[in-house]
N, C-alpha and C positions, 0 to 999 in steps of 0.2 A: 808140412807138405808131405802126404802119400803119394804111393804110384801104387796101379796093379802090377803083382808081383812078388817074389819071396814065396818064403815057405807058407805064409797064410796069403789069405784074399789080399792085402794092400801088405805095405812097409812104408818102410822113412823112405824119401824120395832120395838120392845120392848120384843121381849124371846128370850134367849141368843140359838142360836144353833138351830133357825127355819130354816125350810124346806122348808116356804113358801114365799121365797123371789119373789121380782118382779123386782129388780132393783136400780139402785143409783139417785136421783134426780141430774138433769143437769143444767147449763146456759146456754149451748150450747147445738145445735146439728143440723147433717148433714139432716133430713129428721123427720118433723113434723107430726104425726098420728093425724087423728082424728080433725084435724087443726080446720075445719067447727060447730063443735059440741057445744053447749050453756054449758056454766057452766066455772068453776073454771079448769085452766090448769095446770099439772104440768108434766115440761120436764122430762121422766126417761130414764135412756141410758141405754139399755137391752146388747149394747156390743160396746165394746172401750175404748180409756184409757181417765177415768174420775175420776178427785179429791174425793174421800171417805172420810168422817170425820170417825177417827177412837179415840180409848182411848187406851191408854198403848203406850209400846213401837213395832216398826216393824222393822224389817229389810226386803230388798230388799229380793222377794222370796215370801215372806209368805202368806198363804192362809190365807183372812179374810173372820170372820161368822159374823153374826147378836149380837152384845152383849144384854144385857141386860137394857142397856142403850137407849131412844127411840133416831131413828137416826144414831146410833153409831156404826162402825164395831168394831171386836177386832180379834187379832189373834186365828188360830185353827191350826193350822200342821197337824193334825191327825182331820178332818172333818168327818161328818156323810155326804154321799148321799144328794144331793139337799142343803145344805145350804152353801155352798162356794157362797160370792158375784164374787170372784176375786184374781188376785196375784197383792202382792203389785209391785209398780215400786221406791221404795225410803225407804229411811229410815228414821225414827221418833224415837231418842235416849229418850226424856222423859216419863213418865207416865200420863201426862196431855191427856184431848181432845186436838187434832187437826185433821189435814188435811193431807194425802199423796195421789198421784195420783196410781191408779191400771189401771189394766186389767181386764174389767167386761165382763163375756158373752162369755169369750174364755180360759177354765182353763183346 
């Protein structure tokens, strides 16, 4: 999970319940911005369904925010304006980091 901000255009996202999201870092994607440009790349998927590392547990459905955690989504149900990344697409029964695929960019 990115936000705008940092010393470059985005960073790892790290306040729980930012507004300032920009997106999920990708290994994939349909259509490359900025392809041409010098410097350090990194794929962000502003909308599609892309694996999220998340902490806690989710069920299918759930609205993730930004935790607290640098990188990390966590569930919100009840979100403030602007900080939803996504709905989750799967379920994650432990409380450990991992991985579930969501829906970014269309919530």
């Amino acid at each position: 999970v990115v936000v705008f901000g940092g010393e470059k255009e985005i960073t790892l996202s790290s306040e729980h319940k930012t507004t300032r999201i920009a997106g999920v870092v990708s290994d994939q994607s349909a259509y490359i911005m900025n392809a041409d440009c010098p410097g350090l790349k990194n794929l962000v998927a502003l909308q599609g369904r892309v694996p999220v590392n998340v902490i806690g547990s989710v069920a299918k459905g759930d609205m993730l925010v930004a935790s607290n955690i640098p990188g990390y989504a966590i569930v919100d149900n009840d979100p403030k304006v602007g900080s939803v990344i996504g709905k989750a697409l799967a379920d994650k029964a432990d409380t450990a980091k991992g991985t579930v695929e969501a829906v970014v960019g269309r919530v």
